[in-house]
C-alpha positions as CSV (number, residue, x, y, z in Angstrom):
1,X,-84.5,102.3,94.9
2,X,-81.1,101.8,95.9
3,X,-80.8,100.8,99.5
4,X,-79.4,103.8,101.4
5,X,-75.3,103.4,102.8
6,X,-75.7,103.9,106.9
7,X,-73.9,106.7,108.5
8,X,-69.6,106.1,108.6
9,X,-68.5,105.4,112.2
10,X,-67.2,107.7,114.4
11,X,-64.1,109.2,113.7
12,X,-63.1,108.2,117.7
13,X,-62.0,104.9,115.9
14,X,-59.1,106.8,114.7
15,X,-57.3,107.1,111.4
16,X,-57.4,103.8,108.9
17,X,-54.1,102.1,108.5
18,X,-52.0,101.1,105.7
19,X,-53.6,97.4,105.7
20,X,-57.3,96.2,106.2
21,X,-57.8,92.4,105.7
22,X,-61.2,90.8,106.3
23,X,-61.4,87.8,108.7
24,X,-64.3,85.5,109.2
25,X,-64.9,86.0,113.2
26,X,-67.6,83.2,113.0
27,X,-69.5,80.7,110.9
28,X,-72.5,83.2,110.7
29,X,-71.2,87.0,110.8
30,X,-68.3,88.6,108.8
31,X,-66.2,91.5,110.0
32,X,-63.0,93.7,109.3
33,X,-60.1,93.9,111.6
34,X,-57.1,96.1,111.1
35,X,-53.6,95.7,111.2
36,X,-50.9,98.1,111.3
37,X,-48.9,96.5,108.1
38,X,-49.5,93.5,108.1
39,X,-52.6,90.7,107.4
40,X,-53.8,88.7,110.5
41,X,-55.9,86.0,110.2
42,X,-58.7,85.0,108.0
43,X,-59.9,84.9,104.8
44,X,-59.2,87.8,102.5
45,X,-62.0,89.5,100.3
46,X,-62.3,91.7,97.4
47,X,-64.5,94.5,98.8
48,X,-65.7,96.2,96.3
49,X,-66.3,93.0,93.5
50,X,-67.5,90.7,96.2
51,X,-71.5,90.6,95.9
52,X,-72.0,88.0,99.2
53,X,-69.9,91.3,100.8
54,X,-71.9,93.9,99.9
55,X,-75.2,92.3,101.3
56,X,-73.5,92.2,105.0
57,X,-73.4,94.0,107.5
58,X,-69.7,95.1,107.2
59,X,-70.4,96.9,104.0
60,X,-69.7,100.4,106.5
61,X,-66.5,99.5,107.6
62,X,-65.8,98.1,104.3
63,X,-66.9,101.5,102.5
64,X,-64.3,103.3,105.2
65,X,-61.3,101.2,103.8
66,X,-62.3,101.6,100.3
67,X,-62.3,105.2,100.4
68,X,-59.1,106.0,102.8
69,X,-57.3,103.9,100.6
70,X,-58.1,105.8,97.6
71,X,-57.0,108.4,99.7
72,X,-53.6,107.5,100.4
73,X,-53.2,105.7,97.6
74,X,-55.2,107.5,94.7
75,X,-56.4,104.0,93.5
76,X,-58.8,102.2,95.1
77,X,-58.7,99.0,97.1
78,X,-59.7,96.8,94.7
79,X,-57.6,97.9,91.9
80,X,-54.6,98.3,93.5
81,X,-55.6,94.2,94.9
82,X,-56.2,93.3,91.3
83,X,-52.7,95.0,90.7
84,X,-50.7,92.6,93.5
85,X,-52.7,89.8,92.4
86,X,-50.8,90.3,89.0
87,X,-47.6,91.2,90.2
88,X,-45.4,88.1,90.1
89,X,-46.5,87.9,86.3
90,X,-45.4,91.1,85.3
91,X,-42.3,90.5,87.7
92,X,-41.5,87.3,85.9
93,X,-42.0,89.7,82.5
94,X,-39.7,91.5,83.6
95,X,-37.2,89.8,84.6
96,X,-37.7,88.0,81.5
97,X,-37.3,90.5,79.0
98,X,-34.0,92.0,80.8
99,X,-32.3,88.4,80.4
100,X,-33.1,88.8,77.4
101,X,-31.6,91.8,76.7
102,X,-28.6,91.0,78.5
103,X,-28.6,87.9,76.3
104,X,-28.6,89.8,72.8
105,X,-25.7,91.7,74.1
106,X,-23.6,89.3,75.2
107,X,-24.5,87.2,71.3
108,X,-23.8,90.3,69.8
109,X,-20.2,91.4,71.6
110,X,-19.0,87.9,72.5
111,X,-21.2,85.1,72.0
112,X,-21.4,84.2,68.6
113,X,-17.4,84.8,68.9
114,X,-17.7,82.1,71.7
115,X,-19.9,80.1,69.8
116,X,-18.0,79.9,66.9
117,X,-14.6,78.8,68.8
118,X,-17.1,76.1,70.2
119,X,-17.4,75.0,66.8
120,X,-15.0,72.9,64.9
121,X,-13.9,74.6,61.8
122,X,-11.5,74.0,58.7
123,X,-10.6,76.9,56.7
124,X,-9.1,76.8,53.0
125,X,-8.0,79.6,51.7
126,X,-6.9,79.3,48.1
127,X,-4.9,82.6,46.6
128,X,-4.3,82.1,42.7
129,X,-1.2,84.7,42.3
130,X,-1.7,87.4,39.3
131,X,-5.8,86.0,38.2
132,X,-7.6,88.2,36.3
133,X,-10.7,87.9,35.6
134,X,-9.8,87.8,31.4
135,X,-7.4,85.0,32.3
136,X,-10.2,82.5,33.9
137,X,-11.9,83.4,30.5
138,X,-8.7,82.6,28.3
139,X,-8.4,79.5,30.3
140,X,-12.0,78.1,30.3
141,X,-12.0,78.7,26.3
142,X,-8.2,77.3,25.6
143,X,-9.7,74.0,27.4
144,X,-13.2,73.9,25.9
145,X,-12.0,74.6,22.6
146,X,-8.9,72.5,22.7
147,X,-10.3,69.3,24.4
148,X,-14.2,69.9,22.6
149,X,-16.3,69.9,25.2
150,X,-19.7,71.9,25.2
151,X,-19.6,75.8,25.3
152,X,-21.3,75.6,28.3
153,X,-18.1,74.1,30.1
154,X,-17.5,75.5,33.0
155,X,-14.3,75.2,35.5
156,X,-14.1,73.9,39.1
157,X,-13.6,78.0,39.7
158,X,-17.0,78.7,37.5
159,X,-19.1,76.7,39.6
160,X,-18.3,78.2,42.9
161,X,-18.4,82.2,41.5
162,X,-20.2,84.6,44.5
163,X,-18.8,87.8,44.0
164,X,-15.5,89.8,43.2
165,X,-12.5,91.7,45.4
166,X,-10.8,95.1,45.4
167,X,-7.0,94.9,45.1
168,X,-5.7,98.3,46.5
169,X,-3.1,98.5,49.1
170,X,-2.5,101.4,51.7
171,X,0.5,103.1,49.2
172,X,-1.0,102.6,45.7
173,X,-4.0,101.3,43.8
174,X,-2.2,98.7,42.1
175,X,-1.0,96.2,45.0
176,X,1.9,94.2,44.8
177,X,1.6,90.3,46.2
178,X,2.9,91.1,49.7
179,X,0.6,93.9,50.6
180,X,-2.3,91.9,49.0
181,X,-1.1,89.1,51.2
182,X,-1.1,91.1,54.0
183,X,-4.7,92.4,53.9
184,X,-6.0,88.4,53.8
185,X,-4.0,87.8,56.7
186,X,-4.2,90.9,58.8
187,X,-7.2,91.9,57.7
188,X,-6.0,95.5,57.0
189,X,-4.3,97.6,54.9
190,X,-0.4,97.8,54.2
191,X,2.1,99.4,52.1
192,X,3.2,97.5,49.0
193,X,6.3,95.4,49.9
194,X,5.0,95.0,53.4
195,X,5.2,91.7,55.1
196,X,2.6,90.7,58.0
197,X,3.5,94.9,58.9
198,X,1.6,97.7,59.5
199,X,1.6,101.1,57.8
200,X,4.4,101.8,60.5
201,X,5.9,98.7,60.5
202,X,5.1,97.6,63.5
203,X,3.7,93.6,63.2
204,X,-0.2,92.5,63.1
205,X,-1.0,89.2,64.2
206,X,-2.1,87.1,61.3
207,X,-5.4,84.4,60.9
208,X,-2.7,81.4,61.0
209,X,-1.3,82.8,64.1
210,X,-4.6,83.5,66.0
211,X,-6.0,79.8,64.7
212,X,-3.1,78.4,66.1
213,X,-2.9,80.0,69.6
214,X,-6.2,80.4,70.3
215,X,-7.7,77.6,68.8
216,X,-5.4,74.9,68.9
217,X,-5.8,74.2,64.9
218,X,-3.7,72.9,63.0
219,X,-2.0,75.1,60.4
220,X,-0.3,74.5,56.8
221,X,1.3,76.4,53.9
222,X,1.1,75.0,50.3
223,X,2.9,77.3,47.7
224,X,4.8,76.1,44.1
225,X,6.8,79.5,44.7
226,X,9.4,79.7,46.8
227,X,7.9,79.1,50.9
228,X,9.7,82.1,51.8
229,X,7.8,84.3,48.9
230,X,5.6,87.2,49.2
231,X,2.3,85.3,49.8
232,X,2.9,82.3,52.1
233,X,5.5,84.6,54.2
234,X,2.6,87.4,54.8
235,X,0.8,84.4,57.2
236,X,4.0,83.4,58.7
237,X,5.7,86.3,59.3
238,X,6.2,90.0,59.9
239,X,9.2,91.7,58.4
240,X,9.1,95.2,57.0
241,X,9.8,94.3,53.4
242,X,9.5,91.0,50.9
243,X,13.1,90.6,49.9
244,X,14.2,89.9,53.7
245,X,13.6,85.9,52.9
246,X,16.4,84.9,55.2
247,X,14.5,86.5,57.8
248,X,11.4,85.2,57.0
249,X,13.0,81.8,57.2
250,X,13.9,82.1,60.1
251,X,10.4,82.8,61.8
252,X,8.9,79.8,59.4
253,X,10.7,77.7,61.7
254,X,9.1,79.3,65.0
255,X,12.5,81.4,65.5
256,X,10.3,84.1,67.3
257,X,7.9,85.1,70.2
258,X,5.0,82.5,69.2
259,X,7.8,79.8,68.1
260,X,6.4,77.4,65.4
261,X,3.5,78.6,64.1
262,X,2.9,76.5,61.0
263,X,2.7,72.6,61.1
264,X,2.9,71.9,57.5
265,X,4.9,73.8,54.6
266,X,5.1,72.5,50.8
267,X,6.8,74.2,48.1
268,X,10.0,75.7,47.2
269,X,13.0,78.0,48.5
270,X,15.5,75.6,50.0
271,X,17.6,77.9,49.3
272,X,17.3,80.3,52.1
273,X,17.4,77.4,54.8
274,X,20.8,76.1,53.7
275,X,24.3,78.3,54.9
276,X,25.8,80.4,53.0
277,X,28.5,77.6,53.1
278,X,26.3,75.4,50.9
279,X,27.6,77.5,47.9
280,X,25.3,76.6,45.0
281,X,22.3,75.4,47.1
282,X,22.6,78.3,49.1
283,X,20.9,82.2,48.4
284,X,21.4,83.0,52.4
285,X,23.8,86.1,53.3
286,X,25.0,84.2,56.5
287,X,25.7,81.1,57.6
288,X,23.4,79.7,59.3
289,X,21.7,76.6,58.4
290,X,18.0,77.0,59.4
291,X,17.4,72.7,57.7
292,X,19.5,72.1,60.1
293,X,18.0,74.1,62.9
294,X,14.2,73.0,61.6
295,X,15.3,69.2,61.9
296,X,16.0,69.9,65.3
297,X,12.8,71.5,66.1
298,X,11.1,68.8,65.4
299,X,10.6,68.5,61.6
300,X,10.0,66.1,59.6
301,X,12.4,67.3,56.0
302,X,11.6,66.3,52.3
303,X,13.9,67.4,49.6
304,X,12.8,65.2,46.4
305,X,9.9,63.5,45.0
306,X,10.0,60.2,46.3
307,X,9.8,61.5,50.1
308,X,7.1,63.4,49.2
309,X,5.0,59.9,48.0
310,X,6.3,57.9,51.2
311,X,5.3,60.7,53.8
312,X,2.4,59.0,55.3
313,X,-1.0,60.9,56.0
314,X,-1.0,60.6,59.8
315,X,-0.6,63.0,62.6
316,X,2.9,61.9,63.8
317,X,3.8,63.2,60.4
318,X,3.5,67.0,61.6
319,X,5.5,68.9,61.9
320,X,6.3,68.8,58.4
321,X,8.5,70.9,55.5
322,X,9.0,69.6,52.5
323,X,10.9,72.0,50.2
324,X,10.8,70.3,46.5
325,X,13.4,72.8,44.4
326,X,16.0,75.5,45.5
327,X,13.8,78.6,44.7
328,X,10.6,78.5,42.9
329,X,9.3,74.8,42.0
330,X,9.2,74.8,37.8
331,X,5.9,75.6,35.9
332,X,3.6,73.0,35.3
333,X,4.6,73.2,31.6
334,X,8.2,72.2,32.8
335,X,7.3,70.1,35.9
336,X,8.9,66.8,35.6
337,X,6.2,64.7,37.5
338,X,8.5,62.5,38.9
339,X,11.2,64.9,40.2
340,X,8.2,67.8,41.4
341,X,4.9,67.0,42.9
342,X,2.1,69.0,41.3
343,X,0.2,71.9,43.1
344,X,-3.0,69.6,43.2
345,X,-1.0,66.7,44.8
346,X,0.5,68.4,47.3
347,X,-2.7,70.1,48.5
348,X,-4.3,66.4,48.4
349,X,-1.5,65.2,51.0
350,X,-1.3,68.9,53.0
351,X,-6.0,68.1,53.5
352,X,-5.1,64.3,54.3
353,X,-2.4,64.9,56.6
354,X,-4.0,67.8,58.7
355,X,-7.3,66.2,58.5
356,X,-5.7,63.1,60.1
357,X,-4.1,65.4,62.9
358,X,-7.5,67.0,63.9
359,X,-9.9,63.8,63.2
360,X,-10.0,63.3,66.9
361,X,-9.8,67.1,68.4
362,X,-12.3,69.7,68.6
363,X,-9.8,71.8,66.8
364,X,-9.9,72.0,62.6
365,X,-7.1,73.3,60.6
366,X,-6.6,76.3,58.4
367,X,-4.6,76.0,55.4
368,X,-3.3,78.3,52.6
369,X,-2.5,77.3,49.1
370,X,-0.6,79.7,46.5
371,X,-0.9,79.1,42.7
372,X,2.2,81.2,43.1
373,X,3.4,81.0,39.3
374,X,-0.1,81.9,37.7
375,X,1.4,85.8,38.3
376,X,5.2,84.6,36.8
377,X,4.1,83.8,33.9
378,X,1.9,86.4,33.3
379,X,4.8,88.8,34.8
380,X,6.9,87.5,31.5
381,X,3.6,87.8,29.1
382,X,4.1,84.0,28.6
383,X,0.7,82.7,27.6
384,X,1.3,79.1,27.3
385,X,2.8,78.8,31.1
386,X,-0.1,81.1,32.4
387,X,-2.7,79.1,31.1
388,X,-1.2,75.6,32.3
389,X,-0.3,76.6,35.6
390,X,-4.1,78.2,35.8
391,X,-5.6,74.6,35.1
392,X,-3.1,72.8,37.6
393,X,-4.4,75.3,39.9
394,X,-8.6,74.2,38.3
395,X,-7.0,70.9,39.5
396,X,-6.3,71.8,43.2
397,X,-9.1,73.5,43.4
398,X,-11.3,70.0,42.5
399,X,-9.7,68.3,45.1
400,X,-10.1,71.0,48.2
401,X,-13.7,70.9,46.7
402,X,-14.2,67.4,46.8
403,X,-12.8,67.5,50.1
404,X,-15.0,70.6,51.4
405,X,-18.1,68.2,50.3
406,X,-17.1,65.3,52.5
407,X,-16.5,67.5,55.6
408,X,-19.3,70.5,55.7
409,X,-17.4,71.9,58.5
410,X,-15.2,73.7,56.0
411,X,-15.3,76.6,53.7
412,X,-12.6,76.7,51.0
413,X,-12.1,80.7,49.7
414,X,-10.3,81.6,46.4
415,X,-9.4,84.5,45.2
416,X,-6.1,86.4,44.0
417,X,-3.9,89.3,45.1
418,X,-4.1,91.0,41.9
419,X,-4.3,91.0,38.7
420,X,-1.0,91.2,36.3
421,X,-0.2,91.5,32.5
422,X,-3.0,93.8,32.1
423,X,-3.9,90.8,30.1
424,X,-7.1,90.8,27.2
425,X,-8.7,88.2,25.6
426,X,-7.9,89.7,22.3
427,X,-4.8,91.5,20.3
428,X,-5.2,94.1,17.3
429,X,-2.2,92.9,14.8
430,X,-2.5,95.6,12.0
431,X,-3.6,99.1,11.4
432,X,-6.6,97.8,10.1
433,X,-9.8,97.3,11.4
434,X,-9.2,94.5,14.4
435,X,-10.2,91.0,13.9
436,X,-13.2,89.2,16.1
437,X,-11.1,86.6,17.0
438,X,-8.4,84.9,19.2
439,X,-7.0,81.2,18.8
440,X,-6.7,79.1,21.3
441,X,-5.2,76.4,19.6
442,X,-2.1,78.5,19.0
443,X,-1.4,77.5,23.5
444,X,-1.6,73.8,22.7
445,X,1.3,73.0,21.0
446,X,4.0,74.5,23.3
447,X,5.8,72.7,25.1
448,X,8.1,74.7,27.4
449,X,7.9,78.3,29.2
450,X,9.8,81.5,28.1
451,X,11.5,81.0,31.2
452,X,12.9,77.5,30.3
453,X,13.8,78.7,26.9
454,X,15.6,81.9,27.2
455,X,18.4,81.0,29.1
456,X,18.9,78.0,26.9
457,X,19.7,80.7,23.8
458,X,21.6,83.2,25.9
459,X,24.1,80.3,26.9
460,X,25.3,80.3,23.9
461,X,26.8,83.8,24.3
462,X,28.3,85.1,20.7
463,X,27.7,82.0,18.8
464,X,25.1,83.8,16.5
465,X,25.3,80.4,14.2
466,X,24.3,78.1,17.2
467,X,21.9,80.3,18.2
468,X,20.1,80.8,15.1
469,X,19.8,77.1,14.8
470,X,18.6,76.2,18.2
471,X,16.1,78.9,17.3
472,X,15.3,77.9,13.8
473,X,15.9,74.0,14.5
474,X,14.6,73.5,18.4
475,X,12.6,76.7,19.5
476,X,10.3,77.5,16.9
477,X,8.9,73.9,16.1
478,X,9.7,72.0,18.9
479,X,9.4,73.9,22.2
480,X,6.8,76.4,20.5
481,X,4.7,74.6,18.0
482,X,5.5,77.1,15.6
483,X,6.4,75.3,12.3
484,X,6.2,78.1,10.3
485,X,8.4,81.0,12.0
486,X,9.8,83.8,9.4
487,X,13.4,84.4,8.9
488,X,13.1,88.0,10.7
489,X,11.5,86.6,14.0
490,X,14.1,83.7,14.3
491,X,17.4,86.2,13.3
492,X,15.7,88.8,15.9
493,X,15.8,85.8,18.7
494,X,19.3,84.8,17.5
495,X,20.7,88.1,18.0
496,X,19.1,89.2,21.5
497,X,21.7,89.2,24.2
498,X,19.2,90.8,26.8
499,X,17.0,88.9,29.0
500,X,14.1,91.3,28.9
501,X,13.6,92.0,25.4
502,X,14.8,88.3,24.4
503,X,11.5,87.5,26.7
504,X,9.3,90.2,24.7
505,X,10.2,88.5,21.3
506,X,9.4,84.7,22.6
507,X,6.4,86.4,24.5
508,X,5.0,88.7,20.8
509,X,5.7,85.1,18.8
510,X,3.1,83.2,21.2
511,X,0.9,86.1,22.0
512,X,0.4,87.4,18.3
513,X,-0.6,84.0,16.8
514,X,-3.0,83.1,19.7
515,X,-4.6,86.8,19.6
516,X,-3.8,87.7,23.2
517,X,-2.9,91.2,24.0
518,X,-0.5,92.4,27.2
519,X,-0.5,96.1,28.5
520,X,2.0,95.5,31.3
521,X,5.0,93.4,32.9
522,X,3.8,94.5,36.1
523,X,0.6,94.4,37.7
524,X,-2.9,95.9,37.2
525,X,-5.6,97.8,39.4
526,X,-8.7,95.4,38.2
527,X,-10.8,93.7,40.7
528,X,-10.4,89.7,40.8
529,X,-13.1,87.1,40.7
530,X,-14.0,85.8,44.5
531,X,-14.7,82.2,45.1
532,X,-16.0,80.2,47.6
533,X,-17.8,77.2,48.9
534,X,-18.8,75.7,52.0
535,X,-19.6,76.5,55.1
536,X,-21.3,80.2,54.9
537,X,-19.8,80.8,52.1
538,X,-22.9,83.1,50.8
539,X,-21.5,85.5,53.1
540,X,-18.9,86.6,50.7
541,X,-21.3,87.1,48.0
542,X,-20.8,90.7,46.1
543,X,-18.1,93.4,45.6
544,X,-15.6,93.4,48.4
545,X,-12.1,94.5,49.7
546,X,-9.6,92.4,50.0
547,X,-9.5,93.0,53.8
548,X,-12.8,91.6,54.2
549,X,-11.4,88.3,53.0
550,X,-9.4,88.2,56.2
551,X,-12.3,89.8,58.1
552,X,-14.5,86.5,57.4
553,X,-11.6,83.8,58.6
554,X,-11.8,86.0,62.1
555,X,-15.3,85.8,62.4
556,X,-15.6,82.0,61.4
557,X,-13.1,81.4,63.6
558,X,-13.9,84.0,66.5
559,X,-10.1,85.3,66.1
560,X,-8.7,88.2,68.0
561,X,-6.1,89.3,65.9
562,X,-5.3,92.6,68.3
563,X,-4.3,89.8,71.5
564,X,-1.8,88.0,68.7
565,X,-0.2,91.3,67.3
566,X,0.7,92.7,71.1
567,X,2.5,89.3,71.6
568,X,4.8,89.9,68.5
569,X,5.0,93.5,68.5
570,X,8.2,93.4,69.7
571,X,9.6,90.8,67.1
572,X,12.3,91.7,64.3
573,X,11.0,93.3,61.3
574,X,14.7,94.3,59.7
575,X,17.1,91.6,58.9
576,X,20.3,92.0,59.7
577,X,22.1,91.3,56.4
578,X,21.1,93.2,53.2
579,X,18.0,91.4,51.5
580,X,18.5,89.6,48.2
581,X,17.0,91.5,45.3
582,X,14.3,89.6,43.1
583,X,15.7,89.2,39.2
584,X,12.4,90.3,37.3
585,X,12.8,88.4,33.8
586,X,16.3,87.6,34.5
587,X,17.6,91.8,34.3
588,X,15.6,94.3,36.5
589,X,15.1,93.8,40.0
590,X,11.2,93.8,40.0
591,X,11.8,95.0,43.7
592,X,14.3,98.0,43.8
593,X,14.6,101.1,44.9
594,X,12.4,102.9,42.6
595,X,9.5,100.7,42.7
596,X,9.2,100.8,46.2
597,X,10.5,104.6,46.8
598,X,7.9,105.2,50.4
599,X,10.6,102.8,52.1
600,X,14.7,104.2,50.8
């Protein structure tokens, strides 16, 4: 039988307080004193649990505190003892999982930005002008079949496939090259024509202008069109339309709020740095000389080829602009290699040079290179030029690749603007039912570009005899490849006097016998093949717009593209003297009025 409890002590001993703490009085008898809130002496017990407790004579008073604090506490002793006893753990839990918390936060708002600034970085950003997907195919067979390799050949771009890009711009589905520009290096949406601009032509602060100011990187535009052109000016400038080059000039130079923005500049378009005085050399409205004004910023000038090889890859060499032809350098089916660097060699020296200028820095360097002509030639339907200057661009793709490979702190990103021709990989020549087949072989033979050849028969004006013997004589066998040409198609080329048609007959002589079909001299809505390789370059895989290509550079680069545009929001957008009109195959202004009727 249980032993029975005694009888509680008398309530004279007044009402139990908020603490009760048992202290050993002696060696041989155990009692409970109380404190008003706080713990005196002595050696504290579990009340309840303890069994050597329960067996002495305190077990009364013990009993008292044990059920007046479940009264005022509506726990008892014991537990709410075992609960303090654990309450700098679940503190410490606490505490922990709140850091934590605050930590995910701060990764997800700002840290992996901040990390990634931490980070050096080199970004490569390769833009192959007017690429459609049918012309990688046209170019990978011309070269397999024409050099007899295996059919499983695959190009430097092959090898590097992960997805594809929309093309669209904010005023049409079919983009022209400066709105498609715009959306790499803005990361948004603009109206066709538009130039580092906003819908409202305001300016947006572009992924070379944010690497440069709030990275420190080094920066550098590669192009073989002019440097001033639709697709290397969208990074280096903001003006409200494309044909304002003498403007654009004038901010590649740092004439503007951020001042120089780009270290390094290769291509063409001399022309709109000299003064109008210059006569010849000069496509400026005014008269200042901008070579002039760039020397004395600080540049380093190259005109001609053999500057080009002497310029040493060091970093005293930036800053750097080397403009190789008066407007657009030649095709690579026209290049003369030792007046004209190629494409590949100048993006070899542009990786040597900035790598050489960030070797020692935390900072990287981001770089753009423009297979500008890819879209010229396929703007003329000129097969021949489109496929060579496709494989000089294979070429400088090979060595950003090998150069990505050696430093795996860089991504390299390729990808076009658009699509133009409308071009197929096939051509129905008779009312009957179409061949299987195009011919490759028909490409290898020629040996100049519509553009090179045109003008050489209209400058012989009226003299139909002269004509029609360059044509028969020069033209047809030599400069096409065509031995065989009919007395119709050579009297038809003899005769033309206007640039655009003259253009359609050269272009209908190459394009029938190689197979190759054209639906358009302008450009197309298609998506374009996406390329990339590198450093998280599995992020671009799939279907994407082209904004996102410019959305990946920020967040490799933790860019904050809105701080950049509110420091040039104020800059110039309209030049002052009336822009210079593109000549579209030598006739129609391929930006007038009426194609771009959202901005007369």
């Amino acid at each position: 039988m249980a032993p029975r409890l005694p009888e509680k002590p008398p309530k004279s001993q007044g009402q139990i307080p908020y603490a009760a703490v048992p202290t050993r009085a002696s060696s041989d008898s155990r009692s409970v004193r109380y404190s008003l809130g706080r713990q005196e002496t002595g050696e504290v017990s579990d009340f309840e649990d303890n069994d050597e407790f329960l067996g002495s004579g305190a077990l009364p008073d013990a009993m008292e505190v044990s059920d007046n604090d479940t009264l005022y506490y509506g726990v008892s002793l014991g537990t709410r003892r075992r609960m303090g006893k654990g309450k700098g753990f679940w503190v410490t839990v606490v505490a922990l999982v709140t850091v934590s918390m605050f930590g995910v936060v701060w990764l997800y708002f700002d840290g992996i930005s901040w990390m990634r600034r931490s980070k050096k970085r080199n970004v490569i950003l390769m833009i192959s002008d007017g690429f459609g997907p049918a012309s990688e195919t046209m170019a990978r067979n011309f070269w397999q079949q024409t050099h007899k390799l295996p059919v499983g050949f695959m190009s430097p771009l092959d090898e590097i496939l992960v997805g594809s890009s929309r093309t669209r711009s904010s005023s049409s589905l079919v983009t022209d090259s400066a709105a498609g520009a715009t959306a790499f290096s803005c990361g948004l949406k603009s109206y066709n024509g538009a130039i580092g601009v906003m819908d409202n032509q305001a300016p947006c602060g572009t992924v070379l202008e944010a690497a440069k100011l709030q990275r420190k990187m080094r920066t550098g535009l590669v192009a073989t069109s002019r440097i001033t052109h639709a697709t290397p000016a969208a990074f280096s400038s903001h003006v409200m339309h494309r044909d304002m080059e003498d403007l654009i000039a004038e901010y590649q130079i740092g004439n503007y709020s951020l001042g120089p923005a780009v270290d390094l500049m290769f291509g063409g378009g001399r022309c709109h740095f000299n003064p109008q005085s210059a006569g010849a050399e000069s496509c400026r409205l005014d008269n200042r000389d901008l070579w002039s004004e760039a020397k004395q910023a600080g540049f380093r000038l190259l005109k001609d080829r053999k500057e080009f090889d002497k310029l040493e890859a060091k970093a005293e060499t930036l800053p750097v602009l080397g403009s190789f032809a008066l407007s657009h350098m030649d095709y690579d089916i026209d290049r003369n290699p030792t007046e004209q660097p190629s494409l590949a060699e100048m993006s070899d020296k542009a990786l040597r040079i900035l790598q050489a200028a960030t070797k020692d820095s935390d900072s990287g360097f981001f770089l753009m290179i423009e297979g500008s002509r890819i879209d010229m030639a396929a703007h003329t339907n000129d097969p021949a030029a489109h496929v060579r200057d496709i494989i000089a661009y294979w070429d400088a793709v090979a060595v950003v690749r090998k150069f990505v490979d050696e430093h795996p702190d860089t991504v390299v990103i390729s990808v076009s603007d658009h699509e133009t021709g409308g071009f197929s990989v096939a051509k129905q020549l008779t009312t009957e039912y179409p061949e299987y087949l195009w011919n490759p072989h028909a490409l290898e033979p020629v040996k100049h570009s519509i553009e090179f050849i045109a003008p050489q028969i209209l400058a012989l004006g009226d003299k139909d005899d002269a004509k029609y013997t360059l044509v028969r004589d020069t033209v047809f066998p030599q400069w096409l490849g065509v031995p065989n040409a009919t007395h119709d198609e050579i009297s038809a080329i003899a005769k033309e006097t206007d640039s655009v048609r003259l253009r359609q007959l050269l272009s209908d002589a190459e394009s029938s016998r190689a197979q190759l079909g054209w639906s358009t001299h302008g450009h197309s809505a298609v998506d374009v093949n996406l390329y990339a390789h590198g450093k998280d370059a599995h992020l671009l895989a799939g279907n994407h717009e082209n904004t996102d290509i410019g959305h990946f550079i920020i967040d490799m680069l933790g860019l904050d593209l809105q701080a950049v545009t509110s420091l040039v929001r104020s800059d110039r957008v309209r030049q002052e003297t009336a822009p210079v009109k593109e000549a579209w195959l030598g006739r129609r202004d391929l930006d007038a009025a009426d194609h771009y009727p959202h901005l007369h």
